[in-house]
C-alpha positions as CSV (number, residue, x, y, z in Angstrom):
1,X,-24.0,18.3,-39.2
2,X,-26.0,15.6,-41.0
3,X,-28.4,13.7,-39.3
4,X,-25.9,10.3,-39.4
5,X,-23.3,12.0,-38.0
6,X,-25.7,13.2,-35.0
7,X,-26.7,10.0,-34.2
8,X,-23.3,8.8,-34.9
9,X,-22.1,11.6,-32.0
10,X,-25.1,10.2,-29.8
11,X,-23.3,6.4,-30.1
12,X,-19.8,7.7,-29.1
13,X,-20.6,9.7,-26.2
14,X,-22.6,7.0,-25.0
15,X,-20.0,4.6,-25.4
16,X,-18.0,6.8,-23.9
17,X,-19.9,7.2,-20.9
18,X,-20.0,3.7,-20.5
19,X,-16.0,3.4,-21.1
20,X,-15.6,5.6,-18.0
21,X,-17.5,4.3,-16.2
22,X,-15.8,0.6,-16.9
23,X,-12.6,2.6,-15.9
24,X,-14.1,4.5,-13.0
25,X,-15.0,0.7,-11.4
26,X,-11.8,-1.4,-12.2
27,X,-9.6,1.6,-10.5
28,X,-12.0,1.2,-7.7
29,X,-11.5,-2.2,-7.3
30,X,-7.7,-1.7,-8.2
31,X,-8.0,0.2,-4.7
32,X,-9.6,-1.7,-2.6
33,X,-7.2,-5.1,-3.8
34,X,-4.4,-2.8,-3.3
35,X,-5.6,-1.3,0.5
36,X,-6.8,-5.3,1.5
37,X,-3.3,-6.2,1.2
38,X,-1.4,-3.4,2.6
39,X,-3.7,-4.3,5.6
40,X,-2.8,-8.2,5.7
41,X,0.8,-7.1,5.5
């Protein structure tokens, strides 16, 4: 592997990371909107 293509690796998986995370958060908050109004109902 060639030393762009590391880095390049290093980028994605970072991005990555963050994409999850991102994900991780809005299904959180998905749940919570979701448990708030099964409650008020």
């Amino acid at each position: 592997m060639s030393v762009p293509d590391a880095k390049r690796l290093k980028e994605l998986e970072a991005e990555k990371g963050r994409l999850k995370k991102l994900l991780a958060e809005s299904l959180l908050e998905m749940e919570v909107t979701h448990e708030a109004l099964r409650k008020k109902w």
